[in-house]
N, C-alpha and C positions, 0 to 999 in steps of 0.2 A: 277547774279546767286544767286539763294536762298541759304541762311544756316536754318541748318539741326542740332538736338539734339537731343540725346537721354536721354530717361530718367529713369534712374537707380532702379532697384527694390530695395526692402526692405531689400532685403540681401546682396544688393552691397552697399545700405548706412551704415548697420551694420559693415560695414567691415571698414569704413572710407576711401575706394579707389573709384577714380572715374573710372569711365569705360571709355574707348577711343574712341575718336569721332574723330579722324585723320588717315587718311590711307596712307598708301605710296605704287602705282606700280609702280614696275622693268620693265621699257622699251625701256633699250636704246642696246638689245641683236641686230645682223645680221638678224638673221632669215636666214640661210644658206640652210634649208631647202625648202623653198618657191621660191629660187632664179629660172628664175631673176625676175619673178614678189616683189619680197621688195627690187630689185635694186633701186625703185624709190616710190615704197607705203611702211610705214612699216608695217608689220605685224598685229601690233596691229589693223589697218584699213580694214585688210580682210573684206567685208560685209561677216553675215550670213544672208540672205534674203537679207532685206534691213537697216539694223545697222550692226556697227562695231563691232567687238571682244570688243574692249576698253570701247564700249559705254554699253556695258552690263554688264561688271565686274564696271564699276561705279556707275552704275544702283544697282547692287547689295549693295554695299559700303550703296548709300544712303538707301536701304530699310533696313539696318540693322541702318539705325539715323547717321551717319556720313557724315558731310557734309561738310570735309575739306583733298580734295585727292591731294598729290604731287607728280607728274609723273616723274621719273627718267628716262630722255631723254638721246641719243645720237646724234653724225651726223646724219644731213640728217631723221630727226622726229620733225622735227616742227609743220608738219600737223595735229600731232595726237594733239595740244593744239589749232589749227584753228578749231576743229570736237564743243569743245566744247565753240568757241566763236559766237557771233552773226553775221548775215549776212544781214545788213537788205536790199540791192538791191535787193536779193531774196525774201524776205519777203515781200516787198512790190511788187512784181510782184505774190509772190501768192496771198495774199491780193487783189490786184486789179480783180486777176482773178475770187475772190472767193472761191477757193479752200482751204479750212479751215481745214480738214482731213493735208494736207501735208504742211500746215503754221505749225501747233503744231507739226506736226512731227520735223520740222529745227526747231524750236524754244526750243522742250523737253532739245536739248542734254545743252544748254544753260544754264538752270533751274534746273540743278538737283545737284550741288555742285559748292564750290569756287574750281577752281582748279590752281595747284602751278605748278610750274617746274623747275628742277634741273639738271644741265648734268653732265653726268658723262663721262669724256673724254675718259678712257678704259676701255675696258670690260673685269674687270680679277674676275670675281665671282659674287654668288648672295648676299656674305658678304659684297664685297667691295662696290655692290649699294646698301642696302641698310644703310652704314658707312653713304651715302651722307645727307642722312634724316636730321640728329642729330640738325642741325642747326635751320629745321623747325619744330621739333616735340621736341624739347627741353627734359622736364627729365619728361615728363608724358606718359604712355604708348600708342601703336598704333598699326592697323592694317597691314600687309602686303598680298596684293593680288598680284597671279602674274598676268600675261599681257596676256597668254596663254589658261586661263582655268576659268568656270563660272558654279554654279551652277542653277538647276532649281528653279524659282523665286518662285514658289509655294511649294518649300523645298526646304526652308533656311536654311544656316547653319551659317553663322557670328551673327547671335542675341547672340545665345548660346554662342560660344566661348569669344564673351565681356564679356558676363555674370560670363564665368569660371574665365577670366584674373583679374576681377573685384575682386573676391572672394578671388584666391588666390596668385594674387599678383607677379605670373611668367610664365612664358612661356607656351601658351597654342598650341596646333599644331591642325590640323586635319586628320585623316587618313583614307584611302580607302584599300581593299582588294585588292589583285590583283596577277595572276598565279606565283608559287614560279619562273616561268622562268625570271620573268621580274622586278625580284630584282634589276637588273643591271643597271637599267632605275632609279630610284628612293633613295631618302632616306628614310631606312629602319629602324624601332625601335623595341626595345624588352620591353615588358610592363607586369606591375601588372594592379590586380583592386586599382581602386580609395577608396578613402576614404569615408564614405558611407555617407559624408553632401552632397557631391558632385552629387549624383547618380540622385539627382534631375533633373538635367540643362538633360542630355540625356544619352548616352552609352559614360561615364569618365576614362579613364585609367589614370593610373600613367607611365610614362614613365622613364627605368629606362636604357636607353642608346639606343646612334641614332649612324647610317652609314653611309657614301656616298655614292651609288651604290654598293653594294656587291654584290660578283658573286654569283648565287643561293647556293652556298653549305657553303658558309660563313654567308649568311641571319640570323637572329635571330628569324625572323618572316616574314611574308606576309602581315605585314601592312604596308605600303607604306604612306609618306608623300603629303596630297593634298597643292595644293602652296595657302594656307592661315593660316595666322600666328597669333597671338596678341601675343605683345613682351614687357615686360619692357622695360625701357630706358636704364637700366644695360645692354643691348645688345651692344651699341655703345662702352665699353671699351671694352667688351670680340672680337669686331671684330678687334678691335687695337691690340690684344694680339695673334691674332690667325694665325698661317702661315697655308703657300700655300697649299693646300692639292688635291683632287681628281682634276685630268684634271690642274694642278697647277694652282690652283686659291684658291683664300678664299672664305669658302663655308658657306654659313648659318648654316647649318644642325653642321660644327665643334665649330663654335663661340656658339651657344645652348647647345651644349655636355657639352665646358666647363663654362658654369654656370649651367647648373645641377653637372658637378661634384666639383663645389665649394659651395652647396649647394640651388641654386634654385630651386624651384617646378616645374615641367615641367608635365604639363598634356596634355589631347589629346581627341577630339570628336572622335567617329566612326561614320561616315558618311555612312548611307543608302542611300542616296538622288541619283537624277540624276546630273552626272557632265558629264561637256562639256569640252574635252579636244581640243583645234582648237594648236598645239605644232607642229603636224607634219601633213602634208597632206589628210592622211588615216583618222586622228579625225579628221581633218579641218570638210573633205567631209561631217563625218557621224554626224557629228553636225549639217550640214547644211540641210543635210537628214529631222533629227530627229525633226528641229524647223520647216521647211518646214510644214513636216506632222501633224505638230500639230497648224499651225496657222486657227482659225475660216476663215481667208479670204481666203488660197490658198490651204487649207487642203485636206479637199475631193477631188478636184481635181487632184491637186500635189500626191495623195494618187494611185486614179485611174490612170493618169497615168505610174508612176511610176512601179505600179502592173502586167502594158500591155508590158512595158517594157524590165521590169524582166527575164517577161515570151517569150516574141516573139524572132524569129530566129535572129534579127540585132542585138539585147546584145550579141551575142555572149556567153551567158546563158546556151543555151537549143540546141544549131544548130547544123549539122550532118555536 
């Protein structure tokens, strides 16, 4: 597997912090939703077309220069660490065939990061996976992506947020809009504007307190937390310090609370871009929709018909 660097601007070396080149995904969840199909695939392996959920959020990792991902597994997800090792029986039977289109496709997931793995025996939070990290990402700062969700490659958004962590040196989050109904679903923040060095990297708030899922009338706001993180190292005692909280588990979202309320910087992207939520069935689909439609090889077709579809009496759409 290739390594991967990024290389720090001018105003991440002013600052004298380096920027994080290690990511950690959380995947060692049920997927309870999916059942029974992650009886026996995990979730993270869903294809969209024809790659994985997993293979695309590490896709992303490395196009943001990070080229050191450790997978926080559970039972029964060993496969998702086979996705990104080599095969060469097959290789060499495409090889032989000639078929060189889909040799570099099995060989891409190979080449694109070193990657680690860690298990985490229960699943009591997204604190308590990512507590497992500490070992491999020692006291220098790092990514968190979750395992569910990915943005459009062509609007990125991890460059920026290294860049923000970079600068100042604590917790940076991302955040998406989303209907005040569906506060309940997410962790919610209440924000200022940022500081106006900051305004550069993209749309910077200051965050000045986070929630677990609050019911719409408790929300502080409509920004909603996207599952991408860049965290100090300072993260690993505040989840040692943090009890059980929402759904009783240790929740990220409380262990960040209390280091911004011990004084960390906690900032935040707003995110325009297009994000691919594959968490529950309904985004699986319309992710799968959406990359369908957009790829040059099955586009237009998938497009048309799709459209004939839609519209004809057998959708069940349009029928009397």
């Amino acid at each position: 597997m290739s390594e991967h660097s990024a290389n720090p601007s001018s105003a991440t070396a002013a600052t004298g912090r380096s920027r994080a080149v290690k990511a950690v995904i959380p995947a060692a969840g049920l997927a309870t939703r999916f059942l029974p199909a992650t009886k026996a695939v995990p979730k993270e392996l869903l294809p969209v077309v024809d790659r994985p959920v997993l293979q695309y959020i590490v896709e992303e990792a490395t196009q943001a220069g990070i080229g050191d991902v450790l997978l926080i597994t559970g039972r029964g997800k060993t496969s998702m660490v086979d996705h990104f090792d080599r095969r060469p029986d097959l290789e060499a039977r495409l090889e032989a065939k000639g078929d060189d289109e889909r040799l570099a496709a099995v060989r891409g997931p190979s080449e694109l990061a070193e990657i680690y793995t860690c298990r985490q025996p229960e699943q009591l939070g997204l604190g308590h996976a990512v507590g497992y990290a500490q070992s491999h990402v020692g006291d220098q700062p790092f990514a968190v992506l979750l395992g569910d969700e990915f943005v459009k490659p062509a609007e990125p958004l991890l460059p920026a947020m290294l860049e923000l962590q970079a600068r100042t040196g604590g917790v940076v989050l991302a955040f998406f809009e989303v209907d005040p109904a569906e506060t309940k679903r997410y962790g919610i923040a209440s924000v200022e504007p940022a500081e106006a060095e900051l305004t550069d990297i993209g749309e910077v708030v200051r965050v000045t307190g986070m929630v677990e899922k609050p019911k719409p009338e408790d929300a502080p706001s409509n920004l909603a937390v996207l599952g991408r993180y860049v965290l100090p190292s300072s993260i690993f005692d505040a989840i040692r310090r943090t009890e059980p909280g929402s759904g009783g588990e240790i929740q990220l979202t409380d262990a960040m609370e209390l280091l911004r309320s011990e004084g960390t910087p906690v900032h935040a992207i707003v995110y325009r871009g297009t994000r691919y939520d594959t968490g529950m069935p309904l985004g699986y689909l319309q992710t799968v929709v959406q990359i369908a439609a957009e790829r040059d090889d099955l586009g237009a077709e998938f497009r048309k018909w799709l459209a004939e579809f839609v519209n004809s009496d057998a959708s069940g759409v349009t029928g009397t």
